[in-house]
C-alpha positions as CSV (number, residue, x, y, z in Angstrom):
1,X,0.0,0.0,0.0
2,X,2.7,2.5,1.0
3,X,4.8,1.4,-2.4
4,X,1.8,2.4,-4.0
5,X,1.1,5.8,-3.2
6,X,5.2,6.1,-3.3
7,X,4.8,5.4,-6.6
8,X,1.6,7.9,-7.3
9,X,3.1,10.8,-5.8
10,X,6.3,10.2,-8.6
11,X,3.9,9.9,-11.4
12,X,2.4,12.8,-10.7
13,X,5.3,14.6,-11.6
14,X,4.7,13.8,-14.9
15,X,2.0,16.3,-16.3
16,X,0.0,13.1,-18.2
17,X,-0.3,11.0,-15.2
18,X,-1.5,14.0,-13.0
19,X,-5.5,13.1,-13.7
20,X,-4.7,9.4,-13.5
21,X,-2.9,9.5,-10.5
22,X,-5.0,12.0,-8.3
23,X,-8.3,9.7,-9.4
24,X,-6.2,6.3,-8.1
25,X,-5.0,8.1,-4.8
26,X,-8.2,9.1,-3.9
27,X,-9.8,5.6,-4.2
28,X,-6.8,4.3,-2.1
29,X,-6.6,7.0,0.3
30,X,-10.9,7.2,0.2
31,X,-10.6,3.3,1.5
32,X,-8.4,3.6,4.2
33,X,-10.1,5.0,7.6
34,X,-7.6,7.4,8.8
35,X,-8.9,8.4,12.8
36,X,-8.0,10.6,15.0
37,X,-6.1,9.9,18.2
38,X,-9.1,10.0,20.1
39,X,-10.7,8.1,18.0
40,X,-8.2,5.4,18.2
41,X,-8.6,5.3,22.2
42,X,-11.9,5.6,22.6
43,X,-11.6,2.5,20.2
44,X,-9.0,0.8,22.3
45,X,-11.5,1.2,25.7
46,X,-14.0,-0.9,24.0
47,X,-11.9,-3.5,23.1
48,X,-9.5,-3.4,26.3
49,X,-13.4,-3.4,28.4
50,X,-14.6,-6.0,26.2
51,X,-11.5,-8.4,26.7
52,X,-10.7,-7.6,30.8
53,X,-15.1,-8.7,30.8
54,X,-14.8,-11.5,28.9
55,X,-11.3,-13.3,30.9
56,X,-12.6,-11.9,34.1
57,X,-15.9,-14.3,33.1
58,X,-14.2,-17.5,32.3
59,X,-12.1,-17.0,35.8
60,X,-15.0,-16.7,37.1
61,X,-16.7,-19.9,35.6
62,X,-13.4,-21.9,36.1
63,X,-13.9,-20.7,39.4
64,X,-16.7,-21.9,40.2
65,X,-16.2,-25.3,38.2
66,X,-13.1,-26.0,40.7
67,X,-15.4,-24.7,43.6
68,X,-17.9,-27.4,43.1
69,X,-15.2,-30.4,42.0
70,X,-13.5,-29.4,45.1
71,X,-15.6,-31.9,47.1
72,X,-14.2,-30.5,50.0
73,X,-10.4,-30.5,49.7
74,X,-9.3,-27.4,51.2
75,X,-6.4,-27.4,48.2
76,X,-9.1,-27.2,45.8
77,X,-11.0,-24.8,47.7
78,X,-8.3,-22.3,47.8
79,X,-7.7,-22.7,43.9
80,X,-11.2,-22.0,43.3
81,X,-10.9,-18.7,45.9
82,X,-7.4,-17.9,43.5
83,X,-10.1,-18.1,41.2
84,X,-12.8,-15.9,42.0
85,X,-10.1,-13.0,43.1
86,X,-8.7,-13.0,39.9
87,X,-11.8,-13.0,38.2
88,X,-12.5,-9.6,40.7
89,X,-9.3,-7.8,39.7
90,X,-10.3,-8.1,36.0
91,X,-13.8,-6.9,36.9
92,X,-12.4,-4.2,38.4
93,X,-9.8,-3.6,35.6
94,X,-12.7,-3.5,33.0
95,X,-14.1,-1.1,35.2
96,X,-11.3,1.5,35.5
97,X,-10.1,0.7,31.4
98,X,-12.0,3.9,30.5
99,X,-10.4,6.1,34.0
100,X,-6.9,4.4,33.1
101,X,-7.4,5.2,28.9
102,X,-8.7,8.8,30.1
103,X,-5.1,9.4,32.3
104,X,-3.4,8.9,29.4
105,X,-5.2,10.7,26.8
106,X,-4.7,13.6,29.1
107,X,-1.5,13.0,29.6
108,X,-0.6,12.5,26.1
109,X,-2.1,15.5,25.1
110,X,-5.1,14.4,23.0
């Protein structure tokens, strides 16, 4: 893609490619999103939310899963506790993703 418009912005040196080549790099450049760096975070907190949700879940499952194997062996037990904590944490990361993403935007300057 970048060779491409490399070699657009050379043709359009030459006065007969100059129609050609501005039609081509607008179709390219019309297909590619470019966003802004908000954009791009404000992208990045759904998917960082949707991912910490979505792990923090299957702790929580596997959690529970161990829980009810455990059949009383305190060993067990305490894995399935390990568990559920860490399922917690990423609740609570999930939580602060947008507080955390929002520092740094700040910080960054965007």
């Amino acid at each position: 893609m970048m060779n491409t418009v490399f070699m657009l912005h050379h043709l359009s040196t030459f006065p007969e490619f100059t129609s050609a080549t501005a039609e081509i790099a607008s179709r390219i450049v019309g297909s590619v999103a470019v966003k802004t760096l908000p954009e791009v975070i404000e992208g990045l907190k759904t998917w960082v939310m949707g991912i910490l949700a979505a792990v923090a879940t299957l702790f929580m499952v596997i959690g529970g899963l161990r829980y009810m194997a455990a059949a009383g062996d305190p060993a067990q037990v305490e894995q399935a506790k390990g568990s559920f904590k860490a399922a917690l944490v990423g609740y609570a990361l999930a939580v602060m993703a947008p507080v955390i993403l929002k520092i740094m935007q700040d910080i960054i300057g965007a």
